[in-house]
Backbone as a ProteinNet text record, in pm:
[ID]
protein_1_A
[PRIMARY]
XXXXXXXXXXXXXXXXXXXXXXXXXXXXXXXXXXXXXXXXXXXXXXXXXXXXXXXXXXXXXXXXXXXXXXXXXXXXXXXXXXXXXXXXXXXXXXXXXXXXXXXXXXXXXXXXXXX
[TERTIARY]
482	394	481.4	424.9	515.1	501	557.6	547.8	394	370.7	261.7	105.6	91.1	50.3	11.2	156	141.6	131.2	99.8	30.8	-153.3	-145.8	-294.4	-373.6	-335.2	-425.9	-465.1	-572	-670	-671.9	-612.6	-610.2	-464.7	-439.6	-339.6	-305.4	-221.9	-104.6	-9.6	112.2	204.2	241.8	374.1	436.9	477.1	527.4	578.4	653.4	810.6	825.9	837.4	734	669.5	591.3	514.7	472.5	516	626.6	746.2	784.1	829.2	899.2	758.9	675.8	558.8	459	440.1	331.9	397.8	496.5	558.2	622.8	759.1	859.1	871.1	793.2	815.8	750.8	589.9	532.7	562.5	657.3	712.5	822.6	880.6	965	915.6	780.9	699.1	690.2	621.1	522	648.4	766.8	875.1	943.6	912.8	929.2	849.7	741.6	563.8	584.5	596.7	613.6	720.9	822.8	926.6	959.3	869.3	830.1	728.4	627.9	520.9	534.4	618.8	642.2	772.3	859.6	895.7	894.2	764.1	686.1	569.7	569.1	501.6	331	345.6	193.5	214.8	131.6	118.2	145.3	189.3	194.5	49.6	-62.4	-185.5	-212.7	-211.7	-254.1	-166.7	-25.6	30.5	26.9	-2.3	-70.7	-169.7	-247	-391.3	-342.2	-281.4	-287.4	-156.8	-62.3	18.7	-68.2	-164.8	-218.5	-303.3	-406.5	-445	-366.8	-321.7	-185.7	-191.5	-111.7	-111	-212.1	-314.6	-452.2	-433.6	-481.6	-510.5	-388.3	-273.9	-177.2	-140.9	-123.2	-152.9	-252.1	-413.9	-540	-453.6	-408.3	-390	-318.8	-174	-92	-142.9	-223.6	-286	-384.9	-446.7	-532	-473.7	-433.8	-300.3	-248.3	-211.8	-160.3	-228	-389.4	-505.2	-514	-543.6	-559.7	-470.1	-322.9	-217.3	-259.4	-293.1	-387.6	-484.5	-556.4	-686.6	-802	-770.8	-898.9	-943.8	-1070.5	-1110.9	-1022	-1013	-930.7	-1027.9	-1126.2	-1245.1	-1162.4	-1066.2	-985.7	-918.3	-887.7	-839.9	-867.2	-1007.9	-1095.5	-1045.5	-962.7	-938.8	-829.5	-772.5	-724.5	-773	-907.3	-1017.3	-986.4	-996	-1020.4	-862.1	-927.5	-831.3	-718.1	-600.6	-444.8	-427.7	-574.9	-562.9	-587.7	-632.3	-648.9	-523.7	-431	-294.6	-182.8	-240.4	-130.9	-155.9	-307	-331	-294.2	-317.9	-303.6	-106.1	-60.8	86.8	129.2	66.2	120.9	74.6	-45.9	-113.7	-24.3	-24.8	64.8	192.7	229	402	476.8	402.1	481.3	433.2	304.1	226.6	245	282	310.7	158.4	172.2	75.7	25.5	-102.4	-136.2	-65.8	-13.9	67.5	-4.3	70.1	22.3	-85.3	-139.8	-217.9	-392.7	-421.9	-550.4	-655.9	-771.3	-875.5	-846.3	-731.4	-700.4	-551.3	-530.1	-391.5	-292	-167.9	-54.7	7.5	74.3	151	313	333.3	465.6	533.9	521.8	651.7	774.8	805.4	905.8	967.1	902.9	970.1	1026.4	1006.9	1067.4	1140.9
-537.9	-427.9	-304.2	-212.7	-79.2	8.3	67.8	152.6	265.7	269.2	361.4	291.3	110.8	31.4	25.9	-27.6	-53.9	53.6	201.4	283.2	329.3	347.7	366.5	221	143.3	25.3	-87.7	-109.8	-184.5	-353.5	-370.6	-519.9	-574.9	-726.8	-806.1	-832.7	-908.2	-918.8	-879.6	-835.6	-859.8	-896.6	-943.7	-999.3	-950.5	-996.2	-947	-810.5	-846.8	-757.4	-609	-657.4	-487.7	-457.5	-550.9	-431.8	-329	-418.1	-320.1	-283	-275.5	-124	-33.8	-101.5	21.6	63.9	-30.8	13.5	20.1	30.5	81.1	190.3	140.8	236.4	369.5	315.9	454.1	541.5	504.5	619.9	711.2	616.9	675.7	786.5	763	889.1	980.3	896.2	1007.5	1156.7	1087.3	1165.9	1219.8	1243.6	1312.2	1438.3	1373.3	1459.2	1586.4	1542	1672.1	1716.5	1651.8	1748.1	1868.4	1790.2	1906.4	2001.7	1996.4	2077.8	2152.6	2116.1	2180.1	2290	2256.8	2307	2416.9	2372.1	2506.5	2629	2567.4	2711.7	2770.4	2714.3	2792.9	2763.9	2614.9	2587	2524.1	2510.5	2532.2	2355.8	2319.2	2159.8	2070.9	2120.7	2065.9	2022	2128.9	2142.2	2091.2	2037.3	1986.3	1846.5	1777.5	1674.9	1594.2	1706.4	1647	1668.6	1725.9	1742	1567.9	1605.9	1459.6	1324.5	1303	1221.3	1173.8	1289.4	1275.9	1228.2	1261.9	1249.3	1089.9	1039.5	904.2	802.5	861.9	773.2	668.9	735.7	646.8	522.5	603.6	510.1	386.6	402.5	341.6	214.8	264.8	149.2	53	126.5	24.4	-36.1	-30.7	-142.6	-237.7	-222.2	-319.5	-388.8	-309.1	-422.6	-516.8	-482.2	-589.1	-699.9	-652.8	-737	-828.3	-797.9	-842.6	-949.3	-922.1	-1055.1	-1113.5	-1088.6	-1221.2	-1304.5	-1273.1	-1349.6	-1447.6	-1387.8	-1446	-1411.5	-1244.8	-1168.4	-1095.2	-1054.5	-907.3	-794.6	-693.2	-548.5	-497.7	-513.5	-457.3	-477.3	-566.7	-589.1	-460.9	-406.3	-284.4	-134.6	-187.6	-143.6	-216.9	-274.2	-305.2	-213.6	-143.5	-21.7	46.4	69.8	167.9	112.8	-7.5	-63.9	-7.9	55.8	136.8	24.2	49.1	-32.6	-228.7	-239.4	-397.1	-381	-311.6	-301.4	-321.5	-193.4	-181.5	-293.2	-362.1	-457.8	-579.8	-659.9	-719.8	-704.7	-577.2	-575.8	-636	-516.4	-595.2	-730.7	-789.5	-928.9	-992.2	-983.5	-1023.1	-1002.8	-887.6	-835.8	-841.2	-789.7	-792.9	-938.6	-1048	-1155.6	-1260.5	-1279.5	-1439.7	-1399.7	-1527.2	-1569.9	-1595.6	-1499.3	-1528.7	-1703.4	-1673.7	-1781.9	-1843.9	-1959.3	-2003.5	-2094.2	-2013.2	-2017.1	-1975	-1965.7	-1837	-1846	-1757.6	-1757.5	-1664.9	-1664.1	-1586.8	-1436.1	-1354.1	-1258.1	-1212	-1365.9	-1323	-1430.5	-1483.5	-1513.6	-1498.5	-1605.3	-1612.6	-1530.4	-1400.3	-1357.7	-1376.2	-1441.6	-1434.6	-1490.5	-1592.1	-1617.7	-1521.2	-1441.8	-1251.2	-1184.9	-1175.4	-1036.7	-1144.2
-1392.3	-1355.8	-1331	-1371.9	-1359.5	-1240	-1204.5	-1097.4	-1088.6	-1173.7	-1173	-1186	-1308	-1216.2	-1053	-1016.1	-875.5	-809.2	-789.1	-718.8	-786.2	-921.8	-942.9	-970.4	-1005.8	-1026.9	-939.8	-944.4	-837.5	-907.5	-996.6	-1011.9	-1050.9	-994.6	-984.8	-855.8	-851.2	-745	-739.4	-574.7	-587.8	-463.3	-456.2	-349.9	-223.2	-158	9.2	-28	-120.6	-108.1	-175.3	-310.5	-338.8	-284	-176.3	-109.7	26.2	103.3	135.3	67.5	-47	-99.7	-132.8	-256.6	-225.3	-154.2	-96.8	7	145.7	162.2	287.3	251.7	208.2	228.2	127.1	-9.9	-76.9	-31.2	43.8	88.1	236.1	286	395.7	338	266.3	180.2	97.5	50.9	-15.2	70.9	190.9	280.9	324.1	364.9	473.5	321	128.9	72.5	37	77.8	42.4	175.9	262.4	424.3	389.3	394.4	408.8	306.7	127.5	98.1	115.4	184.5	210.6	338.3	400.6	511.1	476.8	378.4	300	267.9	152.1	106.8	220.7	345.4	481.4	442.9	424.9	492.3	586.6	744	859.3	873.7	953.4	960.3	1005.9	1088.6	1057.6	847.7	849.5	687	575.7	661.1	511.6	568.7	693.5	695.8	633.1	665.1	590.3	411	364.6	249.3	205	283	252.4	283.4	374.4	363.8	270.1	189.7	116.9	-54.4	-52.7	-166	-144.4	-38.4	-58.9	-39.3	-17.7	27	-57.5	-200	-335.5	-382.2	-333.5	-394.4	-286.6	-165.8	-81.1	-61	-109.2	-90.7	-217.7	-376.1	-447.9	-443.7	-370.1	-316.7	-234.8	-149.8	-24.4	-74.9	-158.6	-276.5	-318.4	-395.9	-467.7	-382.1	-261.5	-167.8	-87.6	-112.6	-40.8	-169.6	-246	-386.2	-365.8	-331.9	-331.4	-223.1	-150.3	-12.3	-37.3	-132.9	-206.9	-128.6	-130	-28.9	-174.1	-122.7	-194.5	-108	-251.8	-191.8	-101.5	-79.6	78.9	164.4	175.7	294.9	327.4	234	287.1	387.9	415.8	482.5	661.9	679.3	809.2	866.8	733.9	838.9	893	903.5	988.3	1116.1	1167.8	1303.9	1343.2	1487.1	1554.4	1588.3	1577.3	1654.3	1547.2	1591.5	1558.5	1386.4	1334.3	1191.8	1159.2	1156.5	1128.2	1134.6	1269.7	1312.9	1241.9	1204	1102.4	970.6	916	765.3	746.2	858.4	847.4	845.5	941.7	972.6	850.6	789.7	680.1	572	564.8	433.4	410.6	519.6	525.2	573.7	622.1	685	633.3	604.7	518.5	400.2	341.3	202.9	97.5	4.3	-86.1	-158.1	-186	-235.9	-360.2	-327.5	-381.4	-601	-619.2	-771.7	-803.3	-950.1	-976.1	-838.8	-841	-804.6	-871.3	-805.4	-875.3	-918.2	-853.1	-900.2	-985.4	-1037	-1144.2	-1088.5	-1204.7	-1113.2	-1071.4	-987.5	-875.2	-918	-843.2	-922.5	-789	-704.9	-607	-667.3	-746.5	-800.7	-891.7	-925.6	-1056.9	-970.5	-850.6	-794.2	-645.6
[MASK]
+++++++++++++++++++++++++++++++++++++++++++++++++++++++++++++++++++++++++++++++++++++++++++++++++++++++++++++++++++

């Protein structure tokens, strides 16, 4: 799966740790690179918030999707980041620490052994 895959596309799996690298950490470098250009060219830091957040919304849900099928959830799961503190702290432990369903399932196979 290609990098651009794994930020716009809503189907497959992937493993623990693409989704630390993409659904964690690239967008944490994303967001500190649109900040500190945005804040550059002198838009106000409310406003290049909301604008960096928006930016990664999309790419963001489709990693956690992805990561929700290796589970053998629907990507709706991704909808538990709404719930204030405990959302967040679930999707992590979920995502970032349990091991996907082991060999293929209803949403593609098992690539923990590729990466």
């Amino acid at each position: 799966m290609t990098p651009l895959q794994i930020f716009l596309g809503l189907r497959g799996r992937i493993p623990r740790r693409i989704w630390w690298r993409y659904g964690v950490l690239a967008p944490i470098g994303l967001g500190v690179l649109a900040t500190g250009l945005l804040r550059v060219v002198g838009v106000d830091a409310a406003r290049t918030e909301e604008l960096v957040n928006l930016l990664l919304l999309w790419p963001v849900a489709a990693v956690s999707a992805k990561r929700w099928h290796d589970r053998d959830r629907s990507a709706l799961w991704v909808l538990v980041y709404l719930l204030p503190v405990i959302g967040w702290v679930w999707a992590l432990i979920d995502n970032g620490l349990l091991r996907g369903t082991r060999g293929p399932n209803r949403y593609g196979p098992d690539l923990s052994d590729r990466f």
